[in-house]
KEGU-163471 format. One record per residue: z, x, y of N, C-alpha, C, O, CB in turn; residue in one letter. Coordinates in steps of 0.001 Angstrom, whole numbers, plus 500000, padded with zeros to 6 digits. Atoms other than C-alpha are relative to their C-alpha. Glycine has a CB too. Layout:
REM residues N
ZXYZXYZXYZXYZXYa ...
This chain:
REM residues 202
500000500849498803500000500000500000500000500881501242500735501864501338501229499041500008x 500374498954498788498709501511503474501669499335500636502094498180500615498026499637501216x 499325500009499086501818502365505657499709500507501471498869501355501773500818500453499526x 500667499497498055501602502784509826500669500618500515501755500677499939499809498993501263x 498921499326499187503309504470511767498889501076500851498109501992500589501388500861498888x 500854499124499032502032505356515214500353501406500523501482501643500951499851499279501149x 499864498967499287501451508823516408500896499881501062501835500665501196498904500363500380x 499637499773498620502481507976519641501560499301500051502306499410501025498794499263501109x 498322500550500275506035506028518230500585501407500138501379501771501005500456499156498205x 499299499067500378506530509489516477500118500929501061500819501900500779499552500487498897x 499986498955499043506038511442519968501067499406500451502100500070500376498825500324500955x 498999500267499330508195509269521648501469500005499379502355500651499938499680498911500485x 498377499921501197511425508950519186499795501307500531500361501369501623500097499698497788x 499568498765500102510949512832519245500743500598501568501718501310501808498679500817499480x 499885500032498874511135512936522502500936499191501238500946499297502465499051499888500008x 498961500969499244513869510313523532501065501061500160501370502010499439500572498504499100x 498488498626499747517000512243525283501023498802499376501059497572499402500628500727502356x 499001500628500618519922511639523399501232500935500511501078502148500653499752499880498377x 498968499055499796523591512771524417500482501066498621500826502246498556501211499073500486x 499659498890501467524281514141520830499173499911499235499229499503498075501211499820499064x 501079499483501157520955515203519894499087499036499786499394497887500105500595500334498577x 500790500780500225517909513733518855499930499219498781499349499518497738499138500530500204x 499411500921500661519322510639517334498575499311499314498388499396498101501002499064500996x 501001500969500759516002508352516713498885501315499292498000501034498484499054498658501348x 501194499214500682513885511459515675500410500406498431499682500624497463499656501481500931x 500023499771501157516515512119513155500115498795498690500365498944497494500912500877500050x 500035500805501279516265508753511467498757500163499391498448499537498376500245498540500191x 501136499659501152513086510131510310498990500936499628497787500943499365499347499256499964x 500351499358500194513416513090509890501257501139499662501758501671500653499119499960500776x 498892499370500335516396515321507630500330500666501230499531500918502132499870500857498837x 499758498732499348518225517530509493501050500370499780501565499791498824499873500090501211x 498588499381500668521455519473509204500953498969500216501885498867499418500611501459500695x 498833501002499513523471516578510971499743498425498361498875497862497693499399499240502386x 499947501341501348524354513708508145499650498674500991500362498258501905502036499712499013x 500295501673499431522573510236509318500303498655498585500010498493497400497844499921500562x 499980500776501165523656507404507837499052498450501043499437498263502197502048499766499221x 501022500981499234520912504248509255501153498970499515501616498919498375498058499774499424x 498983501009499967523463501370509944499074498835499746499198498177498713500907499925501391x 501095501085500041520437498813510631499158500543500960499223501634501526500427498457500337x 501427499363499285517146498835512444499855500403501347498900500975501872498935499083499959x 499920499746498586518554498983515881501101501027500182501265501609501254500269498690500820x 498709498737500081521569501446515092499970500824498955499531500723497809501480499483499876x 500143498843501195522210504669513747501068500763500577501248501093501749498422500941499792x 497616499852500071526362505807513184499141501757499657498154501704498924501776498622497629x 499808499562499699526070509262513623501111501532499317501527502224500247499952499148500652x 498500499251500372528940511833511730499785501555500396498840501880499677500460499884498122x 499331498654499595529575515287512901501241500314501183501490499930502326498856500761500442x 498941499272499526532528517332513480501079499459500315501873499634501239499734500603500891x 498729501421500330534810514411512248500125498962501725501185498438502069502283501057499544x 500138500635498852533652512661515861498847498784499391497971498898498533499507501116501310x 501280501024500423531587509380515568499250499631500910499854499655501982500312498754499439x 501009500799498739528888507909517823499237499451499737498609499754498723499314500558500891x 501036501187500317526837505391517789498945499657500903499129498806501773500671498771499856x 501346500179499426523024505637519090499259498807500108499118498315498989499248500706499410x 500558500541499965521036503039520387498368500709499433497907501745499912500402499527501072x 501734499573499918517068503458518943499445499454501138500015498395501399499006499415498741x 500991500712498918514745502444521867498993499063499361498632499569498298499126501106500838x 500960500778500252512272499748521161498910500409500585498675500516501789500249498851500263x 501593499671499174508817500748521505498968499442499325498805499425498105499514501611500119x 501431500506500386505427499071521583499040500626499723499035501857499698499483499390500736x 501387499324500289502046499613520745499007498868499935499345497825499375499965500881498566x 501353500361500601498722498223520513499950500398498395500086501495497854498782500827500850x 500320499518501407498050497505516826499128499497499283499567498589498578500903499966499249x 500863500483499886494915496802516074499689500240497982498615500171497383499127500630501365x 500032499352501485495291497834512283500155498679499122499678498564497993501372501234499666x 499789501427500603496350494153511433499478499252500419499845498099500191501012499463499957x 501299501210499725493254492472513069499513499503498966499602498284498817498717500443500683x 500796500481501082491372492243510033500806499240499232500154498448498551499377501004499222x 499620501118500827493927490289508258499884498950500560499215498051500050501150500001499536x 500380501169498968494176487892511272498941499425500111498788498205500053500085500261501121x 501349500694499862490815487551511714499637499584498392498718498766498361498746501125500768x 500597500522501058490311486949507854500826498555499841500218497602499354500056501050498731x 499712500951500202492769484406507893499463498513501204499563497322500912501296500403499783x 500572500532498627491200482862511581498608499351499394498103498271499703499719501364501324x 501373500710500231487931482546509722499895498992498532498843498431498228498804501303499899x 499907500777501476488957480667506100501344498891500432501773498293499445500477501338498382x 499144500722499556491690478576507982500236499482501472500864498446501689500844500543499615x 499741499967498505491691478809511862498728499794500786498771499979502002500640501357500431x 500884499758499367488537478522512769499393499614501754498559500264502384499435499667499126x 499164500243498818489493476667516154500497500808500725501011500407501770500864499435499815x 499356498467499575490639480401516979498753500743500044498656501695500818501186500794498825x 501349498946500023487197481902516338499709500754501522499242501873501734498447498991499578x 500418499291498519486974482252520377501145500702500657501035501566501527499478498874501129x 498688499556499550490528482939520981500050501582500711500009502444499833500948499927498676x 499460498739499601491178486209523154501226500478499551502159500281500328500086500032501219x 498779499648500547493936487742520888500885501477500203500863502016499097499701499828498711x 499546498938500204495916491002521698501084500076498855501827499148498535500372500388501155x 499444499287501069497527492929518975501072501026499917500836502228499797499133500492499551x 499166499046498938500889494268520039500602500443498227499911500242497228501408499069501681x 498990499385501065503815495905517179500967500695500581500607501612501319499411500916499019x 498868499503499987507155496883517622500603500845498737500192500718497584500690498987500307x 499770498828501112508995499753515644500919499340498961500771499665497783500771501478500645x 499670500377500750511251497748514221500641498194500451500733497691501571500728501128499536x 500427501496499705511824493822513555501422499567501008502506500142500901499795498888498274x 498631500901499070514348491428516410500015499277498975499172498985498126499840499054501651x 499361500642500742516449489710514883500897498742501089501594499149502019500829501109499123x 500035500510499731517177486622515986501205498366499309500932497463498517498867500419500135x 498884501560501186520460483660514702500243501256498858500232500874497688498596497860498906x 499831499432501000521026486515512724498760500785498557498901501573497623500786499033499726x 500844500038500716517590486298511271498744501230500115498497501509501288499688498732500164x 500728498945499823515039489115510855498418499196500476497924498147500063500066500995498528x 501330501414499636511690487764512591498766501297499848498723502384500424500062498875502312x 500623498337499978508859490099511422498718499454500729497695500130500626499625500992498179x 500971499630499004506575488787513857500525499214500836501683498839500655498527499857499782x 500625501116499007505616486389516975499121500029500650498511501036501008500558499622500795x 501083499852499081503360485085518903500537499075501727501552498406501923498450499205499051x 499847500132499014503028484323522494499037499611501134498087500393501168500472500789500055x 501063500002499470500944482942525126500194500919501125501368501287501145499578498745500261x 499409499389499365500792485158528152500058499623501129499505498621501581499761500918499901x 499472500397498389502191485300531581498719500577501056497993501503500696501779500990500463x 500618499703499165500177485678534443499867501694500037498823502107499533500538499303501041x 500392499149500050500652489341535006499364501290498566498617502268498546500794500095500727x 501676499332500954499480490261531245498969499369499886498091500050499354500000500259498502x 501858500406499823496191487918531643499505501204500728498347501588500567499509498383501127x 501078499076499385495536490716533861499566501215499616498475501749499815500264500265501086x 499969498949500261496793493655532226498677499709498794497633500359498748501516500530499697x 501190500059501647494531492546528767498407499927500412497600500216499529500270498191498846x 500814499995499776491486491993531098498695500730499448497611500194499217500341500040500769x 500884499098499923489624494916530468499574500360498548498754501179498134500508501085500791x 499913499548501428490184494767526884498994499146499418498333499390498409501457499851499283x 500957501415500393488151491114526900498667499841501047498099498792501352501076498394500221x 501155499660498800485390492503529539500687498758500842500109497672500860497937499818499526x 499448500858498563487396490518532246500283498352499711500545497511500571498636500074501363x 499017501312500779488530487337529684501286500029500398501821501038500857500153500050498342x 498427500521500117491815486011529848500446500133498357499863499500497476500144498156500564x 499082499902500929493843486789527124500804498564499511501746498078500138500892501006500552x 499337501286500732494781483548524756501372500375499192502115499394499170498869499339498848x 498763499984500536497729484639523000499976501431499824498984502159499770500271499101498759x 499559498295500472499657488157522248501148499251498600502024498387498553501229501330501822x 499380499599501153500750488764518713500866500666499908500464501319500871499459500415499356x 499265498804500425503576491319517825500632500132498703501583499400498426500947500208500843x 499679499870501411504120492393514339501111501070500247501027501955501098498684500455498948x 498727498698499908507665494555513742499094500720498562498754500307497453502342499333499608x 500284499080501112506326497653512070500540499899498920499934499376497985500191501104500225x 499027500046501212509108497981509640499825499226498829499765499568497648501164499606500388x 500509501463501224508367494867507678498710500116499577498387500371498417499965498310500669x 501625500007500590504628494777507670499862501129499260499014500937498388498760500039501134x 499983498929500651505011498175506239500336499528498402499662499909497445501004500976500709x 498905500490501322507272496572503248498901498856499076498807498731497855501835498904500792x 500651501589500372504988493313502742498994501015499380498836502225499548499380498566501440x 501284499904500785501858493174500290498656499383500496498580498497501348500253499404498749x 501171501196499283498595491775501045500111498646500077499401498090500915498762499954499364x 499988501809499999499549487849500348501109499721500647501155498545501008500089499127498484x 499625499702499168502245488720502201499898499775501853500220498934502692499838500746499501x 500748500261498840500809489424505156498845499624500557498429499964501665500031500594500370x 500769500884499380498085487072505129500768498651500402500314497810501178498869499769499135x 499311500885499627500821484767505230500944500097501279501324499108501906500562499754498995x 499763499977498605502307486107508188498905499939500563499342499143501394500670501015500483x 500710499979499101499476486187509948499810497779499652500403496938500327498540501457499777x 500041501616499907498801482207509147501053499296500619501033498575501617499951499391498710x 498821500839498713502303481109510021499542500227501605499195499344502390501873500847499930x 500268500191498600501681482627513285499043499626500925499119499237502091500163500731500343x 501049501274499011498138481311513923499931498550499781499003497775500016498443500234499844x 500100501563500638499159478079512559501052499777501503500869498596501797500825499536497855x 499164500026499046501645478200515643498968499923501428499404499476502489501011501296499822x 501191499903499065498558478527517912498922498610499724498443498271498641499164501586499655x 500564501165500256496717475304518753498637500575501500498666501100502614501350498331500158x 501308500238498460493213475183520982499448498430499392499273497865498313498062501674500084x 500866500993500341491622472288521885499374499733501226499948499764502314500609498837499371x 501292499939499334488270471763523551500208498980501656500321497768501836498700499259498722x 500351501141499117488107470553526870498622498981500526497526499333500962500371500506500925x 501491500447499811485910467435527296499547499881501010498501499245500884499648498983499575x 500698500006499117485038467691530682498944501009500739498097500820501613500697499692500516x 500534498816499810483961471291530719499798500858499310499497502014499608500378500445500610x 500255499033501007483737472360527380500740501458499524500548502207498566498869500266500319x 498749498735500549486658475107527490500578499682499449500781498511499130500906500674500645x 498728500344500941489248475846525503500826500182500333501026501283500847500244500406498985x 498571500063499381492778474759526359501009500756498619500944500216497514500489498041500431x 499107499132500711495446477456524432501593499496500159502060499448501297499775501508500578x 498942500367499984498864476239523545500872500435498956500297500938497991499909498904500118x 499536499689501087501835476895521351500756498647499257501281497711499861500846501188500287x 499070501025500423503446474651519038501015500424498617500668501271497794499049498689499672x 499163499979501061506542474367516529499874499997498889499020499222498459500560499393499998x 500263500978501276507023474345513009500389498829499778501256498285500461500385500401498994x 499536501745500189507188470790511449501432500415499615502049499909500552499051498837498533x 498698500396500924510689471299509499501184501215500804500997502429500881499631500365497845x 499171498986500124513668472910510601501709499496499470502329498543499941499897500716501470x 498551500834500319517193472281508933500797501307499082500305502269498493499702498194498824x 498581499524500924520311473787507199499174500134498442498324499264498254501612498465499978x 500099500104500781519601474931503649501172499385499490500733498708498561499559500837499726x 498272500856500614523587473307502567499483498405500462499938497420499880502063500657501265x 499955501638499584521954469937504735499056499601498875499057498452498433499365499484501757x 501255500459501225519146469799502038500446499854498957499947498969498263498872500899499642x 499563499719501030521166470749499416501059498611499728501273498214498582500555501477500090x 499057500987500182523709467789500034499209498781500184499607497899499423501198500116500921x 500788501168499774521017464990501286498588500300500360498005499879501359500600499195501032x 501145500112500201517952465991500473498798500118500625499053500931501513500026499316499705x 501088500125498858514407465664502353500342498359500719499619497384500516498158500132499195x 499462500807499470516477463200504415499108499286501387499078498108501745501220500638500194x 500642500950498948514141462951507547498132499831499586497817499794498397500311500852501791x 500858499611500309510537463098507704499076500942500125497988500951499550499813499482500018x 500360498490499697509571466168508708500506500832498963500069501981498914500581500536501354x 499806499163501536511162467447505249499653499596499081499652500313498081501107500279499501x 500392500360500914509898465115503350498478500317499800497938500397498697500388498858499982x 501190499462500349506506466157504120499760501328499738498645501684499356499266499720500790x 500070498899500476507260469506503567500185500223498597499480500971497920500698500612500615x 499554500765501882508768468357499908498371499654499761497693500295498958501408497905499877x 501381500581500751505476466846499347499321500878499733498874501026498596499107499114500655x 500952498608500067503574469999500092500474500817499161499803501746498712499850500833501253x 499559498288501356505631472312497589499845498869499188499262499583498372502039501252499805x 499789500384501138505668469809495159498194499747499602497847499828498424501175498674500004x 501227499769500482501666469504495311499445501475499807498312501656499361499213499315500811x 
């Protein structure tokens, strides 16, 4: 399974100032100091019976390495997306979110990135930004991550305008959200779970 990891992550980690040493370079990379990786945003630290505790920096990228799944799933499911202006962002490692690890999202954008992405869409507007957390997509398999990529263009809605023939870009929810203990005690109780029940059970 292809793993990523950008050049330009590994310059920067190397390159982050740290008060005791180069903390994010050594989560990946031995060195005489003992690392022990706490989780994806911390890293505990032990020498000279002193402890400390490093923040990693979050860093982006353009990641254009997971288009082709997107776009394969855009063209056998999404096709409503075929025109979509999509940037392709990635983070080093996944937010976590209710506790929950989120190994992607998507996003429509704000005024000042329509402008920044301009040049990328010969002077288009930018329809949605993607961001995949490295870490995970690294871990996942191909069915995997054609399935991330669907959840998140299934989260992406266009629809045609009829007075001028554009396309209006929006985001929307998943259908179901609930307690696994509320399911477990009463069941596909509303209907927004019951049609999700229907769908695993076909």
């Amino acid at each position: 399974m292809t793993r990523f990891l950008k050049k330009d992550f590994f310059h920067q980690f190397k390159n982050f100032p740290h008060e005791s040493g180069d903390i994010a370079h050594n989560s990946y990379k031995r060195t005489t100091q003992m690392v022990t990786v706490v989780d994806y945003n911390t890293v505990q630290v032990k020498a000279d019976k002193k402890q400390k505790t490093e923040k990693v920096p979050v860093l982006h990228s353009f990641f254009e390495e997971c288009k082709p799944v997107f776009e394969s799933v855009i063209s056998t499911d999404h096709p409503e997306l075929a025109d979509a202006k999509i940037v392709y962002m990635c983070r080093n490692f996944a937010q976590k979110k209710g506790g929950k690890v989120l190994p992607g999202s998507v996003k429509r954008p704000n005024p000042h990135e329509v402008e920044l992405a301009r040049d990328r869409f010969d002077g288009s507007e930018c329809s949605f930004i993607v961001t995949i957390a490295l870490d995970v997509w690294n871990e996942y398999d191909q069915s995997k991550r054609l399935a991330l990529a669907d959840h998140l263009l299934t989260r992406c809605v266009a629809v045609e305008d009829e007075k001028n023939g554009s396309m209006k870009y929006s985001l929307r929810s998943p259908t179901a959200s609930e307690f696994p203990e509320v399911v477990e005690r009463h069941g596909a109780w509303n209907e927004e779970l019951s049609e999700l029940h229907d769908v695993m059970k076909n």
